[in-house]
N, CA, C and O atoms as a GROMACS GRO file, in nm:
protein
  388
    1UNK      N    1   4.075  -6.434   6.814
    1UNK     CA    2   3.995  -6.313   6.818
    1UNK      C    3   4.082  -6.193   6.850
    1UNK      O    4   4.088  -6.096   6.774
    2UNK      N    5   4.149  -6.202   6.961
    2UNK     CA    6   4.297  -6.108   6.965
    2UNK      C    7   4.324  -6.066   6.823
    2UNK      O    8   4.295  -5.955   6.780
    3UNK      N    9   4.358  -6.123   6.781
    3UNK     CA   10   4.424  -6.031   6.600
    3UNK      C   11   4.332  -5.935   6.555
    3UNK      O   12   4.362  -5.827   6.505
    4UNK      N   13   4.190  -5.991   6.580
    4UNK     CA   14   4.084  -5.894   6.541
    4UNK      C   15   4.111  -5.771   6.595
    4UNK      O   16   4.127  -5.668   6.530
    5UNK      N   17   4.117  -5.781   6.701
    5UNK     CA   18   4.115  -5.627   6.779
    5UNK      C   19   4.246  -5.582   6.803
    5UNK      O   20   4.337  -5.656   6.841
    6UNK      N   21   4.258  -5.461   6.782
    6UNK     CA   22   4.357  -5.375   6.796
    6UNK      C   23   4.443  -5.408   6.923
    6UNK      O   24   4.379  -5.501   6.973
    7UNK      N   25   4.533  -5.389   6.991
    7UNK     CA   26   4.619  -5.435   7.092
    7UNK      C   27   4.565  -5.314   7.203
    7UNK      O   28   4.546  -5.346   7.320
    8UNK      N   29   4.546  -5.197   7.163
    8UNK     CA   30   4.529  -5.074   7.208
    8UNK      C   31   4.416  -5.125   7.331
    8UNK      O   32   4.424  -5.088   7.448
    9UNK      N   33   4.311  -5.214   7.279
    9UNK     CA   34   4.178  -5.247   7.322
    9UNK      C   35   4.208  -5.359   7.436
    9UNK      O   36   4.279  -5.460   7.438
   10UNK      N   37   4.108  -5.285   7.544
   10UNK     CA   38   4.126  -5.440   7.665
   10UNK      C   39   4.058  -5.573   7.598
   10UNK      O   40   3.956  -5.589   7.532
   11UNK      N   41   4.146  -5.647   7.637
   11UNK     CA   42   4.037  -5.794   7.634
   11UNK      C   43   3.893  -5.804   7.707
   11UNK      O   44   3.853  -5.721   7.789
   12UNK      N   45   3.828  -5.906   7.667
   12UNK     CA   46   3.675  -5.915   7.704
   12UNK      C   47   3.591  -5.842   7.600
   12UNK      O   48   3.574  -5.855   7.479
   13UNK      N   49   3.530  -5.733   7.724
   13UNK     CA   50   3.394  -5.697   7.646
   13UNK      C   51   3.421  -5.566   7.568
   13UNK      O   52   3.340  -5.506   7.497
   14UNK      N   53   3.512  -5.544   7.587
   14UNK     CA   54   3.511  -5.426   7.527
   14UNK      C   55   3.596  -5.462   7.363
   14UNK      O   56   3.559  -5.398   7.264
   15UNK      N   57   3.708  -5.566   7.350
   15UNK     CA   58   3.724  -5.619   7.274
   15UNK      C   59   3.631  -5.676   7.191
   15UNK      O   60   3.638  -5.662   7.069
   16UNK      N   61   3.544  -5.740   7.246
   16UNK     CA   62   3.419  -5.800   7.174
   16UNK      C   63   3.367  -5.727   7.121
   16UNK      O   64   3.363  -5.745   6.999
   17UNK      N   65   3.287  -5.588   7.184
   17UNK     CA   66   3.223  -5.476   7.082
   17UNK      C   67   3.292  -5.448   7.036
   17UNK      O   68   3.263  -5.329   7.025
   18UNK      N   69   3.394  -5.462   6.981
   18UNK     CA   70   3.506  -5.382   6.880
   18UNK      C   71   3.486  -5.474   6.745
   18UNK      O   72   3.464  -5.432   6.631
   19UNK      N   73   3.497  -5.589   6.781
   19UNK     CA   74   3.438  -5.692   6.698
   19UNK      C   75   3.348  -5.723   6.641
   19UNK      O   76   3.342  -5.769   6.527
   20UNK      N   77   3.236  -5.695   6.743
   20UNK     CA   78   3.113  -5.721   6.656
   20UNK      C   79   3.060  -5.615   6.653
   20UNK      O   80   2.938  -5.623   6.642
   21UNK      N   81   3.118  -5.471   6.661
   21UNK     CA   82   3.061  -5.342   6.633
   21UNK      C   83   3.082  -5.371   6.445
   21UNK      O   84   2.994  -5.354   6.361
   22UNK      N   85   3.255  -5.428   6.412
   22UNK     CA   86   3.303  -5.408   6.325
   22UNK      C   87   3.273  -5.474   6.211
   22UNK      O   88   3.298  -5.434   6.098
   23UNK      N   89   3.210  -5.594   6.246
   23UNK     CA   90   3.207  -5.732   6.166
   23UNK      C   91   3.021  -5.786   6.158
   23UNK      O   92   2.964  -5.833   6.061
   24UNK      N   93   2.974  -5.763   6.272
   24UNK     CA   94   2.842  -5.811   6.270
   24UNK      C   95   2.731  -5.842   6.183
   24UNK      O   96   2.657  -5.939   6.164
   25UNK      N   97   2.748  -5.695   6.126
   25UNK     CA   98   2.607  -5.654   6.012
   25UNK      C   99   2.668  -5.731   5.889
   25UNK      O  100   2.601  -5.814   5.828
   26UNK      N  101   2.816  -5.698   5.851
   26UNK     CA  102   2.796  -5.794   5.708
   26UNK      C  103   2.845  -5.943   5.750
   26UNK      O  104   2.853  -6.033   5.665
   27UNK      N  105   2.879  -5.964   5.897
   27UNK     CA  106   2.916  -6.171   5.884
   27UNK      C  107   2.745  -6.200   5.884
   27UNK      O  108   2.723  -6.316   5.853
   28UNK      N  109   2.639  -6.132   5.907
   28UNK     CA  110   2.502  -6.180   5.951
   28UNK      C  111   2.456  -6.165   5.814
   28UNK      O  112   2.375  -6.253   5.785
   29UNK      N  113   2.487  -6.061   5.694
   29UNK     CA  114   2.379  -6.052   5.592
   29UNK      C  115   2.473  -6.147   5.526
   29UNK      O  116   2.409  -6.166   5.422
   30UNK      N  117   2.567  -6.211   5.517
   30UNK     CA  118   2.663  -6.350   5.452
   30UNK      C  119   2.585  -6.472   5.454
   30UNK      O  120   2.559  -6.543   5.357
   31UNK      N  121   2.540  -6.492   5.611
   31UNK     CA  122   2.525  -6.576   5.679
   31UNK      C  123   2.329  -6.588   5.618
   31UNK      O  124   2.296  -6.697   5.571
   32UNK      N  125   2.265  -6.523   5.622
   32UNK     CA  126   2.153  -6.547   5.519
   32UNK      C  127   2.133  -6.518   5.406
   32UNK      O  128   2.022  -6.485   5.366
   33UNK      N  129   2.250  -6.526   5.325
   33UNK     CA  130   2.270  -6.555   5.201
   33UNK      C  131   2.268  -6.717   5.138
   33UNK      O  132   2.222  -6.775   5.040
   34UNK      N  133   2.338  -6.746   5.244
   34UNK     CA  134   2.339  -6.887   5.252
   34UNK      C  135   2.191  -6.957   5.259
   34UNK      O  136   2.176  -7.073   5.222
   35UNK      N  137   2.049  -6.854   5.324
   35UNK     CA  138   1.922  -6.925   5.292
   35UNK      C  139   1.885  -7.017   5.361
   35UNK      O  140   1.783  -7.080   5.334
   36UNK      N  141   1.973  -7.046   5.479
   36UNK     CA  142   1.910  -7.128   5.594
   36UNK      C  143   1.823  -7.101   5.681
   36UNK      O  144   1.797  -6.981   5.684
   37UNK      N  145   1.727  -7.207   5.803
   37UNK     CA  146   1.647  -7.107   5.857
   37UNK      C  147   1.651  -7.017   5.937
   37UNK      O  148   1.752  -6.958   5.900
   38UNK      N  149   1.624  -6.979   5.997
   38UNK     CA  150   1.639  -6.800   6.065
   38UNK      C  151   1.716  -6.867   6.204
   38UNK      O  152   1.813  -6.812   6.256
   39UNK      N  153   1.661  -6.981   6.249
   39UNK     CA  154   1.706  -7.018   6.450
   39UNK      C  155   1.849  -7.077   6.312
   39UNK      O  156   1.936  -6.991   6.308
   40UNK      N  157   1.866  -7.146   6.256
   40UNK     CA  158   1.987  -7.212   6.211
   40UNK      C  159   2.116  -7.114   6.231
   40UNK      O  160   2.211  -7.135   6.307
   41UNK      N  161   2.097  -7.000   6.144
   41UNK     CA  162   2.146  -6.859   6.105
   41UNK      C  163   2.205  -6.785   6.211
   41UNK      O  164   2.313  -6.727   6.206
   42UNK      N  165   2.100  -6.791   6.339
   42UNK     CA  166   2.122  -6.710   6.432
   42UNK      C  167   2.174  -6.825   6.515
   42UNK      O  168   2.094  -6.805   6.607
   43UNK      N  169   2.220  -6.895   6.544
   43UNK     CA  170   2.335  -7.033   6.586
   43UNK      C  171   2.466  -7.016   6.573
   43UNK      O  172   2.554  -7.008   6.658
   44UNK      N  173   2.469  -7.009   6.409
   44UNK     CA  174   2.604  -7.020   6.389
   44UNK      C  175   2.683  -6.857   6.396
   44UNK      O  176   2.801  -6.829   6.414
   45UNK      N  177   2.536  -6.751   6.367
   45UNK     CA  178   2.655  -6.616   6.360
   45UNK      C  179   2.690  -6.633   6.533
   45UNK      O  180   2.798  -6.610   6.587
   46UNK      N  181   2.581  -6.674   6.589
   46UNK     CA  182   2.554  -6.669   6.778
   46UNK      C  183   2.741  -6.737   6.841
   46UNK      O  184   2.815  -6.702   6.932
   47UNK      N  185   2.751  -6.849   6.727
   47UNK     CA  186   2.834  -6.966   6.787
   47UNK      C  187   3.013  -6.893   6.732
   47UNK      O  188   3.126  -6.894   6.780
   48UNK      N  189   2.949  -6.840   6.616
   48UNK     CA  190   3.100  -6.786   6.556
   48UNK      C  191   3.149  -6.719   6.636
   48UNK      O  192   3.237  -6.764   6.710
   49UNK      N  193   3.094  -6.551   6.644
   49UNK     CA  194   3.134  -6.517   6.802
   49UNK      C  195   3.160  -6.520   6.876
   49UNK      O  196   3.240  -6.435   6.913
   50UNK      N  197   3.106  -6.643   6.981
   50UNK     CA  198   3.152  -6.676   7.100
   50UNK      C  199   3.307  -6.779   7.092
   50UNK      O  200   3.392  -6.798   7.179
   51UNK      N  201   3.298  -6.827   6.958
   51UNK     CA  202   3.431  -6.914   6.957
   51UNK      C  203   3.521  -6.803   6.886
   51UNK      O  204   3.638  -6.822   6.855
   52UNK      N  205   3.453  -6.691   6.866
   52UNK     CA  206   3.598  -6.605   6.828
   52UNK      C  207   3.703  -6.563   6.930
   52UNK      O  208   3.826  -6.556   6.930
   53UNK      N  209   3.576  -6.530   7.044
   53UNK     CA  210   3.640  -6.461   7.139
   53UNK      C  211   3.730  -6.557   7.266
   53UNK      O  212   3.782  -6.528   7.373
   54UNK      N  213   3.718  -6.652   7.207
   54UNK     CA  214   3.786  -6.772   7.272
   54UNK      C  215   3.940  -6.792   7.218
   54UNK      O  216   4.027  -6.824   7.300
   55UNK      N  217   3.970  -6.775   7.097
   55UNK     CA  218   4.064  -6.789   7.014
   55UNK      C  219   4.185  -6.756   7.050
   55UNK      O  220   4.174  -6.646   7.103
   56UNK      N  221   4.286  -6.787   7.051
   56UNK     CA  222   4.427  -6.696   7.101
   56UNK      C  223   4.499  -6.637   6.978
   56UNK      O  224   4.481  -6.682   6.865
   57UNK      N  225   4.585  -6.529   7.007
   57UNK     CA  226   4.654  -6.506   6.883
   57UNK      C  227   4.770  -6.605   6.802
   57UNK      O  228   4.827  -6.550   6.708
   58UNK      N  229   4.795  -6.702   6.823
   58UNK     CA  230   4.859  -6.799   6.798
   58UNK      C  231   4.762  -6.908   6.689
   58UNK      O  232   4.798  -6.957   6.583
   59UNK      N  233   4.667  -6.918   6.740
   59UNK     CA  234   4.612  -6.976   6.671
   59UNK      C  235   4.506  -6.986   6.574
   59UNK      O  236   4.434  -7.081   6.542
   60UNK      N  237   4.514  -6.777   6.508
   60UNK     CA  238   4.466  -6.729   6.392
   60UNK      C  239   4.575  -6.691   6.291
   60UNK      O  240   4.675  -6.623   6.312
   61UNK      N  241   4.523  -6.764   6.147
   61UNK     CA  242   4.610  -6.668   6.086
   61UNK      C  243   4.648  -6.548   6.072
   61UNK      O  244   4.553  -6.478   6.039
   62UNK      N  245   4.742  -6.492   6.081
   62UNK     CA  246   4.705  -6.362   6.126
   62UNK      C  247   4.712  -6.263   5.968
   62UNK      O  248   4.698  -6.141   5.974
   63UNK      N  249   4.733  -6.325   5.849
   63UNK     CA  250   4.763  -6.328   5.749
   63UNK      C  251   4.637  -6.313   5.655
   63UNK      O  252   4.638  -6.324   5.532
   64UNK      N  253   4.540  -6.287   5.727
   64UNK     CA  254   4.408  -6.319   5.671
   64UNK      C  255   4.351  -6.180   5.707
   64UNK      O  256   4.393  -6.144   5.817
   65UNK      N  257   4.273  -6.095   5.651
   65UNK     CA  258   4.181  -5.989   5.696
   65UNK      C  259   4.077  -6.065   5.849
   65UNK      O  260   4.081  -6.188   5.862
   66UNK      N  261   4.024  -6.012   5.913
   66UNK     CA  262   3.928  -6.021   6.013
   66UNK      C  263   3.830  -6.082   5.967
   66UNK      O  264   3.805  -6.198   5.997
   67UNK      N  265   3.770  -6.021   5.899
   67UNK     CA  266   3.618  -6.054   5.825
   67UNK      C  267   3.630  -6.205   5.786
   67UNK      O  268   3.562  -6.294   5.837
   68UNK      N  269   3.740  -6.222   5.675
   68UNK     CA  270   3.765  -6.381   5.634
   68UNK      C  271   3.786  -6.468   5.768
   68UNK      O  272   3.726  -6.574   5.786
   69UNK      N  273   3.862  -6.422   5.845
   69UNK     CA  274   3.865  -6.510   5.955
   69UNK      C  275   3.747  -6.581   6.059
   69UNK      O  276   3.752  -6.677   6.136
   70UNK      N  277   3.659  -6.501   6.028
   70UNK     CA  278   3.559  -6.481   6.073
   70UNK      C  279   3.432  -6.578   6.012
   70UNK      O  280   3.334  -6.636   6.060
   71UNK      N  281   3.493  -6.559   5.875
   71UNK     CA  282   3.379  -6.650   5.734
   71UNK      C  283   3.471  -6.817   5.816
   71UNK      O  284   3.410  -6.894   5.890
   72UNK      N  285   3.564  -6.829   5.791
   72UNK     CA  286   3.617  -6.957   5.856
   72UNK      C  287   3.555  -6.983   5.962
   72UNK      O  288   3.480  -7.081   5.952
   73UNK      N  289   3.558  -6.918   6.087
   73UNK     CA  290   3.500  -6.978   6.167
   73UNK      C  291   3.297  -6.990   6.125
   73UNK      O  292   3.244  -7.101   6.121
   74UNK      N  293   3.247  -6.911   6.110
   74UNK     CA  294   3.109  -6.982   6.063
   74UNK      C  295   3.128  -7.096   6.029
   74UNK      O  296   3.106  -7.189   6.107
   75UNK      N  297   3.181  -7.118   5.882
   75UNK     CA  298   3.253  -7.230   5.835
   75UNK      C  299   3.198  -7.361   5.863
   75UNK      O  300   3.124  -7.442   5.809
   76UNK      N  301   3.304  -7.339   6.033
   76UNK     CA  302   3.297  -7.426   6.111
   76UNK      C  303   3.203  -7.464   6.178
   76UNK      O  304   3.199  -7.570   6.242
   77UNK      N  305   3.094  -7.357   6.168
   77UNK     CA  306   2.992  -7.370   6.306
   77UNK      C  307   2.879  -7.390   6.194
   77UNK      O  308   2.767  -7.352   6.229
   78UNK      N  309   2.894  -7.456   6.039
   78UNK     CA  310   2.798  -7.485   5.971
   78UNK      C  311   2.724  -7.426   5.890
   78UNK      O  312   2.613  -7.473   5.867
   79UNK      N  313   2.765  -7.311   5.830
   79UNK     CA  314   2.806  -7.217   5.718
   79UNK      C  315   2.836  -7.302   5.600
   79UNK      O  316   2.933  -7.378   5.599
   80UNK      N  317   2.724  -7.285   5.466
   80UNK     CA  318   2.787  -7.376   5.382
   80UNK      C  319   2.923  -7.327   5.304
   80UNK      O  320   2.940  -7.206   5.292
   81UNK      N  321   3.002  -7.400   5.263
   81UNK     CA  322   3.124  -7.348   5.223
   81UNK      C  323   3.116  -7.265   5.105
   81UNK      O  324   3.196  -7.173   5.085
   82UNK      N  325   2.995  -7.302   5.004
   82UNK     CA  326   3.010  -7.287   4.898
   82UNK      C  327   2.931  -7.098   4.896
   82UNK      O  328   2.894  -7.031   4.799
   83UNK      N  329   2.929  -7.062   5.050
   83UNK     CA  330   2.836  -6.891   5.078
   83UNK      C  331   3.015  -6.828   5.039
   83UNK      O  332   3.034  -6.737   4.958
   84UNK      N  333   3.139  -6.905   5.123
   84UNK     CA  334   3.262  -6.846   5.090
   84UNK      C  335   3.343  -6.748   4.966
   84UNK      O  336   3.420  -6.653   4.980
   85UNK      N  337   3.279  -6.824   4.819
   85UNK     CA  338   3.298  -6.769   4.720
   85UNK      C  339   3.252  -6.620   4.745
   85UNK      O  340   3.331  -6.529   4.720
   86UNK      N  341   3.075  -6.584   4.815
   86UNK     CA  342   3.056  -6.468   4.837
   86UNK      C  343   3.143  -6.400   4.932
   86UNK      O  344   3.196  -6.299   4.884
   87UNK      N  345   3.165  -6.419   5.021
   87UNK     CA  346   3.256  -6.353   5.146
   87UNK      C  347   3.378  -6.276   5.012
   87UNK      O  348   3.407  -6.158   4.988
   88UNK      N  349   3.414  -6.380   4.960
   88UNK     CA  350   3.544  -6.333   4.922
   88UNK      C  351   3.510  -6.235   4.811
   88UNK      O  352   3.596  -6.147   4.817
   89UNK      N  353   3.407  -6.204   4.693
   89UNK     CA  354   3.358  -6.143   4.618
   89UNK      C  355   3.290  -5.972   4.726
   89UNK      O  356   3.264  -5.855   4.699
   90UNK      N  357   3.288  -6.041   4.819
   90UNK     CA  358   3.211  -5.902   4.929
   90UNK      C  359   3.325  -5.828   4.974
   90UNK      O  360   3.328  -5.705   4.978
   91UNK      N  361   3.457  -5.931   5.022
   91UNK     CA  362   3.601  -5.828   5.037
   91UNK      C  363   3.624  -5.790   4.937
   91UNK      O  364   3.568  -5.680   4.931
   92UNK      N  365   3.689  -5.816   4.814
   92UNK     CA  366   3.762  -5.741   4.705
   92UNK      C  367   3.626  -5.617   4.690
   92UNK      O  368   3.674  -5.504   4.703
   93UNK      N  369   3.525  -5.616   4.674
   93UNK     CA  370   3.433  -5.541   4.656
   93UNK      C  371   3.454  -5.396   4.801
   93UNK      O  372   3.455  -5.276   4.776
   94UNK      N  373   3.465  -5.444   4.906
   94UNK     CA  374   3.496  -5.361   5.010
   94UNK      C  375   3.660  -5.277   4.972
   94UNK      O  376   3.660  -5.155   4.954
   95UNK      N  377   3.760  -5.336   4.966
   95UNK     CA  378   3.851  -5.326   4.894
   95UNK      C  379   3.861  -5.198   4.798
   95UNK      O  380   3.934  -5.100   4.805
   96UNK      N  381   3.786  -5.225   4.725
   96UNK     CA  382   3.786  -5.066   4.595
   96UNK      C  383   3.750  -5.002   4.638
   96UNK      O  384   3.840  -4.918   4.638
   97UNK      N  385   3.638  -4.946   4.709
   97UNK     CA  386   3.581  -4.830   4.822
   97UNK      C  387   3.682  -4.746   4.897
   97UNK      O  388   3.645  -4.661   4.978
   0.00000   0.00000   0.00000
């Protein structure tokens, strides 16, 4: 989660709103794209989060935009893989802007 946030930024909570000031609204409209039910949805964006902010910088790619890093961890927390194709169609799309 460190990589996410700027170095400038304290760790904790203030790091965290930096994060999910930055990332929230589109990892959540991703995340019911996917069409699961609403308590499911609100689990895994709930669970992504909290295991972001757990993360050390060592052990994110750091090679990856935020947002994607972010689609990984859902991923993990039961995100079907196949919502990914969108994530990545939603960056290049962010990208040209």
């Amino acid at each position: 989660m460190l990589s996410l946030i700027p170095k400038s930024q304290a760790p904790d909570q203030q790091a965290f709103e930096f994060c999910y000031d930055r990332y929230a609204a589109k990892l959540w409209g991703l995340i019911l794209t996917a069409n699961l039910p609403v308590e499911e949805s609100a689990i895994i964006f709930t669970n992504t989060f909290l295991k972001a902010c757990r993360i050390r910088d060592d052990q994110i790619a750091s090679n990856q935009p935020g947002f994607i890093q972010l689609v990984h961890l859902a991923c993990s927390e039961g995100l079907p893989a196949t919502v990914l194709k969108l994530a990545f169609q939603m960056k290049s799309q962010s990208d040209q802007f």
